[in-house]
C-alpha positions, 0 to 999 in steps of 0.5 A: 500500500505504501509504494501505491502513488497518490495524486489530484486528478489527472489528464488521459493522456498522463495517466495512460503513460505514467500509470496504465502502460507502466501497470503502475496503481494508482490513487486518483483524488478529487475526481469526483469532488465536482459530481452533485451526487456528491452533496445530493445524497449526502442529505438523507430527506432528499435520498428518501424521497428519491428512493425511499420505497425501494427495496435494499439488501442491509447485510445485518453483523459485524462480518459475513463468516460470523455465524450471526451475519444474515441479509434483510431486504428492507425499504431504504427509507426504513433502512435510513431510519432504523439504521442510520 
């Protein structure tokens, strides 16, 4: 993780030569700063009258090899008010 190269948002072009034909990872930051998604579904009213009445799978434990761990469909709307 340590040797993996973080930087803001690139072009194509640099990101084609530096990274992908040199098959080197990489972490790109601030690439969606910019999308409305990003503070759109950050205000839970606006995610519940968006898709409120959808059903979602909520995975219930800590982890999925506990013996514990089950799947539970749920409205989202009951999901962000129970859960979150």
């Amino acid at each position: 993780r340590a040797d993996v190269e973080r930087c803001q948002v690139v072009s194509l072009m640099t990101f084609k030569k530096k990274f992908l034909e040199a098959g080197k990872a990489v972490v790109i930051t601030g690439a969606v700063d910019d999308w409305p998604a990003m503070s759109l579904w950050r205000d839970l009213t606006y995610l519940k009258g968006l898709a409120g009445l959808r059903t979602v799978p909520v995975e219930v434990g800590q982890h999925y090899l506990e013996e514990s761990w089950t799947q539970k469909l749920m409205p989202l709307a009951d999901f962000i008010d129970s859960i979150l």
